[in-house]
N, C-alpha and C positions, 0 to 999 in steps of 0.2 A: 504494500500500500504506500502510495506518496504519501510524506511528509505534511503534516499538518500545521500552520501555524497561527500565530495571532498578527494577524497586521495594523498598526494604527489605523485610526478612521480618516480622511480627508475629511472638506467641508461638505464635498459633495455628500459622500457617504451617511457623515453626518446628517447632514437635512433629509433623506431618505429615509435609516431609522427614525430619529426623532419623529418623523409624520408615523410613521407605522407606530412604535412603540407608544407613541401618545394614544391612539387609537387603541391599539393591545392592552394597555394597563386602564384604558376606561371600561373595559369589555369585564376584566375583570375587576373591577372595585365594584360594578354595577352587580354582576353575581353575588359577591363575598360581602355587602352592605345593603343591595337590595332597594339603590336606588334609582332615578331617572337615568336614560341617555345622556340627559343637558346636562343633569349635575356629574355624573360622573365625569362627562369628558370635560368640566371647566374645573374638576378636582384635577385632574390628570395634569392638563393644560399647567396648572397655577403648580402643581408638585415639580414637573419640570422644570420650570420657569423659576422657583426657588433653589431648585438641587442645582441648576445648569443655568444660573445667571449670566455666563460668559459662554455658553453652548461649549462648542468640542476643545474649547481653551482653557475654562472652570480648573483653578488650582485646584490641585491635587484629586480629580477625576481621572480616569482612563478608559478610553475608548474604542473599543477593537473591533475588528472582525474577524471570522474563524475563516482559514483561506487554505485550501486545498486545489492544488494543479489549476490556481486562476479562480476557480470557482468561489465564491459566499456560500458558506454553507452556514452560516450565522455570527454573531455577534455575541460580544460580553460589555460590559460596563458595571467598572467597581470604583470605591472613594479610598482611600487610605487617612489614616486618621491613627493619632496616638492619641492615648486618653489613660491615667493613672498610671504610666511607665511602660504600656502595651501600645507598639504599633503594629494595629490588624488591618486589614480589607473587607471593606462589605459590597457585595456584590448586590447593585440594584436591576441587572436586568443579565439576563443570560439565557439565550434561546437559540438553538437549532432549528433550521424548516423541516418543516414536513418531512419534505423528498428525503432528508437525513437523519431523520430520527430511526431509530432501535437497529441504529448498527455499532454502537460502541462510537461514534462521533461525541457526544457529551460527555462521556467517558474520560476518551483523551483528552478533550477541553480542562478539564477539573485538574490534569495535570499539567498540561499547558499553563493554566491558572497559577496554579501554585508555583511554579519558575517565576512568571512573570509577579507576582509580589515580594518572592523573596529578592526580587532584585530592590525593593524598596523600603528594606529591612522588615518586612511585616511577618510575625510571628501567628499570626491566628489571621481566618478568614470566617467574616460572618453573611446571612441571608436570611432573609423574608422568605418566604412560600407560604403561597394561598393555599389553605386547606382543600380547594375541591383539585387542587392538582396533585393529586396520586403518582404521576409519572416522574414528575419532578422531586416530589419528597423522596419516594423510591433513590432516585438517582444517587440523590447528596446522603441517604444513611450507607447504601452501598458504598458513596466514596469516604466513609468514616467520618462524617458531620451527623452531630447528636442535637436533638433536641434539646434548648436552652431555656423557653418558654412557651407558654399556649396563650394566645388570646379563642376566646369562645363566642358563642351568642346563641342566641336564641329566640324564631322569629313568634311571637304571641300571636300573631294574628289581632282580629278586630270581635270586640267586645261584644256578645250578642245584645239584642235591642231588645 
């Protein structure tokens, strides 16, 4: 198999994700909180637009794409951050398409991953996952990330009359 890497994102690149993943993470907030279209994608919108106030130049972000023989097979985006004498990575977006899922592509990624922060002395790497993504929790215990915390909920429904 060819060699798999991470390539920075251009600007171009850049504004291609950014449109998709603004769209992607409204799709799911709207699932996992259960509310409008509008509001999700001006949550989404306004999360971006605080995380990535300078878009693909934001200190201390990193923006990659997963690059095999020329091809996108997907993208990652992580912050680095020291906080109480630990510098970790938290990864806020990391997705393979389609076409490339369940072949061990996110697999190699996760160790791609982990090169590319220890180049920036980070000793631990943290992430999010939404609860209805199965494929992805899956992924990160398989690659030795333990659950840290649970947020829960529970929808009541509407009061009878």
């Amino acid at each position: 198999m060819t060699e798999m890497t991470l390539r920075e994102m251009s600007d171009t690149d850049f504004a291609r994700w950014q449109d998709y993943s603004i769209a992607e993470y409204a799709k799911d907030k709207r699932k996992s909180m259960g509310i409008s279209a509008e509001a999700a994608l001006k949550l989404s919108r306004d999360s971006f637009a605080s995380l990535l106030p300078e878009g693909r130049t934001t200190p201390a972000h990193h923006l990659f794409l997963v690059v095999r023989e020329g091809q996108t097979l997907g993208w990652v985006w992580f912050k680095i951050t020291t906080q109480w004498g630990v510098t970790s990575a938290f990864i806020y977006d990391l997705e393979i398409k389609q076409a490339y899922r369940r072949q061990g592509v996110a697999s190699m990624v996760m160790h791609l991953l982990e090169d590319e922060v220890r180049k920036h002395k980070a000793t631990k790497i943290a992430l999010h996952v939404f609860g209805q993504n199965t494929a992805a929790r899956d992924l990160y215990l398989k690659a030795g990330y333990r659950i840290t915390d649970y947020s829960m909920a529970k929808e009541l429904g509407r009061e009878p009359t």
